[in-house]
C-alpha positions, 0 to 999 in steps of 0.5 A, a space after each residue: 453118638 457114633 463117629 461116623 462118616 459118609 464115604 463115596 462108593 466112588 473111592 470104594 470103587 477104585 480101591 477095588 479095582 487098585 487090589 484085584 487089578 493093581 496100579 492103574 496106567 490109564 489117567 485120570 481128569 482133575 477138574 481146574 478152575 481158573 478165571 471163569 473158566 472149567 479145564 481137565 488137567 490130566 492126572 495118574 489114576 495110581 495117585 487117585 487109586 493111592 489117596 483113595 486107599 490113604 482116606 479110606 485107611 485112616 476113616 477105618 481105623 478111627 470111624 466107628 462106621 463108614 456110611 456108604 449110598 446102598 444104591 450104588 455098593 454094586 461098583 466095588 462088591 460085584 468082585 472079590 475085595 478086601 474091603 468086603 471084610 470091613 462090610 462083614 465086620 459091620 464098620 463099611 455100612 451100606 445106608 439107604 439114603 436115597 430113602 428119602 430123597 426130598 430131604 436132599 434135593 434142595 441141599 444138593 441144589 444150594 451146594 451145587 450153586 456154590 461149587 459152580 463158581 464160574 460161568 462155564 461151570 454153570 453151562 456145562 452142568 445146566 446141559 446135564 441137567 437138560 440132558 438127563 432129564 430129556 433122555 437119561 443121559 449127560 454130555 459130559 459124565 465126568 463133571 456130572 460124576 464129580 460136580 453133581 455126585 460131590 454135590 449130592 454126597 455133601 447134601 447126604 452128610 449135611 441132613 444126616 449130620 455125618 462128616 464126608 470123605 469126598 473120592 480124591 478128584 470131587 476133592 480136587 474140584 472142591 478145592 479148586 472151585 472154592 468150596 470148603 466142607 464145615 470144620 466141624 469133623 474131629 477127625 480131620 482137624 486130627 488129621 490136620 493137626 498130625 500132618 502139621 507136626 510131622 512137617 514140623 518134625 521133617 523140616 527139622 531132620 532135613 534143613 531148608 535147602 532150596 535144591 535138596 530139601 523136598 520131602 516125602 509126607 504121607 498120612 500117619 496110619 497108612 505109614 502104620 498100616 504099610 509097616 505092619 502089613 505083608 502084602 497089599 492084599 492084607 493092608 484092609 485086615 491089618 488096619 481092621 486089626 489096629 482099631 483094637 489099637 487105637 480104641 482110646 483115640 477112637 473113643 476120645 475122638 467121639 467124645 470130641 466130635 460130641 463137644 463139636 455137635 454140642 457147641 461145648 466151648 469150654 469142652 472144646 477148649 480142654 481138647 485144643 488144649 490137650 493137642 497144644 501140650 502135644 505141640 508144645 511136646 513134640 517142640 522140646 523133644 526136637 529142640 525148639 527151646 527159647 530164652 524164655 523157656 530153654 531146655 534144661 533138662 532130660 528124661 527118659 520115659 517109656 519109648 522117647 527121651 524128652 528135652 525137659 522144658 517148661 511144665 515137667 508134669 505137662 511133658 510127663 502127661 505125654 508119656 501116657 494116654 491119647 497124648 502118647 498115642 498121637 506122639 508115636 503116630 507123629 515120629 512113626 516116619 515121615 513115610 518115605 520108606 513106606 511109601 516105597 514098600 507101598 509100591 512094591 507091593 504092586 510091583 511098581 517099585 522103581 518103575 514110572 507110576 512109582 515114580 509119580 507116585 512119590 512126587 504125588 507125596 512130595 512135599 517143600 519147606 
């Protein structure tokens, strides 16, 4: 089975706008629940632009495809984009979802039911509703865009049975309202897990001070990608590049979301067990030794030198394979500099928008 996932031309459509017209000034409205109540939060669309890209680098590296609504590919290939070069290659693909259309209306409509979570939500999207079946028209097309479109993408993933990557803001609303997508996508409880250790690994290097100690954490394969690449206009060809790279994590990520389709307890355990040896890894090379398992001793193989603790065979698996993969990805930087090389690339360096860009990453202990 292929791993692949439903991505929203939304995304595709900022992430165009982002290269043939750089970081955008404007901002846009982040859809806040509070109480029983609906309210829009503004928000810079270069952070939207930037998460968008962040996404869609990572689904391009380690998805097999990326399913896209061929009714709505006009919002981002009317213009020259790099990331028509991923359609040409066969890894962004169109699908004619839309094709059957009765297979999603009632998913579409029970998922709509559960990210209505409060009362204002439920009038608001009753009027587009009302107001799309009287006329064609919605009075409110940001809700019906981020509600009603997030609903419909989710309803595509849940009958084609594909993980979904959700534009940044439907990802906000998703959140903010409750509502949680299955846990059953390999890839994002990789990316999870990735995210979890790098952590581990800053707040290591830069202590806990409660004034100073905020850091920059962006993904691990943008930091990769920005690295490598030259300009902004090559970053989609450079991460094209690196799925060469990461063929054996993408096939051993395959063989996880087929455990995870399968329900294959015993299979799934083998695979948590093999991101447990990371963790326990990552542990000893920063020195998070204990009474009962210190570090004893050192050894020096390939790209790191690892505190020995514990298994000597477990920490040896680490040097080699899908485990020594991960490794690298997660002692590749915490991003900080990329993430300014990112904003330069647009010419944004030291000005406002890359100012809030670098908060929009900033993370605390």
């Amino acid at each position: 089975m292929a791993q692949g996932v439903v991505s929203d031309n939304w995304s595709l459509q900022d992430i165009t706008s982002l290269f043939v017209h750089g970081l955008e000034r404007d901002v846009a409205s982040e859809i806040v629940v509070k109480g029983e109540e609906h309210s829009y939060n503004p928000i810079s669309s270069a952070i939207i632009q930037t998460e968008a890209l962040f996404d869609f680098i990572s689904d391009l590296i380690l998805r097999d495809e990326i399913l896209v609504e061929e009714n709505f590919t006009h919002a981002w290939e009317q213009v020259h984009s790099p990331i028509l070069e991923a359609k040409s290659v066969g890894v962004v693909r169109a699908y004619p979802f839309l094709s059957e259309p009765e297979k999603i209306a009632a998913p579409r409509e029970a998922i709509v039911n559960h990210i209505c979570s409060t009362e204002s939500l439920r009038i608001s999207h009753r009027k587009n509703v009302d107001g799309w079946n009287a006329n064609r028209c919605t009075p409110d097309p940001l809700l019906s865009a981020t509600l009603w479109g997030g609903a419909g993408m989710c309803a595509r993933s849940f009958v084609y049975e594909k993980s979904y990557t959700p534009h940044p803001l439907r990802k906000r609303l998703f959140l903010n309202s409750g509502f949680m997508l299955p846990s059953t996508d390999a890839l994002h409880q990789l990316t999870t897990f990735l995210d979890d250790q790098k952590v581990k690994v800053i707040k290591k290097i830069y202590g806990n001070d409660s004034l100073y100690s905020a850091y920059i954490n962006i993904p691990a394969l943008p930091v990769r990608v920005i690295q490598e690449a030259n300009s902004a206009d090559q970053l989609i060809s450079v991460a094209l590049q690196m799925r060469d790279d990461f063929q054996s994590l993408r096939d051993w990520l395959k063989m996880f979301q087929n455990a995870i389709s399968r329900d294959d307890t015993k299979t799934l355990l083998d695979y948590r067990k093999q991101l447990d040896s990371v963790n326990q890894y990552i542990d000893a090379k920063i020195g998070f030794g204990s009474k009962e398992r210190p570090v004893t001793m050192e050894a020096g193989m390939g790209i790191f030198k690892i505190a020995m603790q514990g298994n000597p065979l477990e920490n040896l698996k680490n040097q080699f394979g899908v485990r020594a993969t991960l490794n690298k990805l997660v002692f590749g930087g915490s991003g900080s500099t990329e993430l300014k090389k990112y904003v330069g690339m647009f010419g944004e360096r030291g000005s406002e928008i890359g100012y809030e860009i670098e908060r929009s990453f900033t993370k605390t202990p």
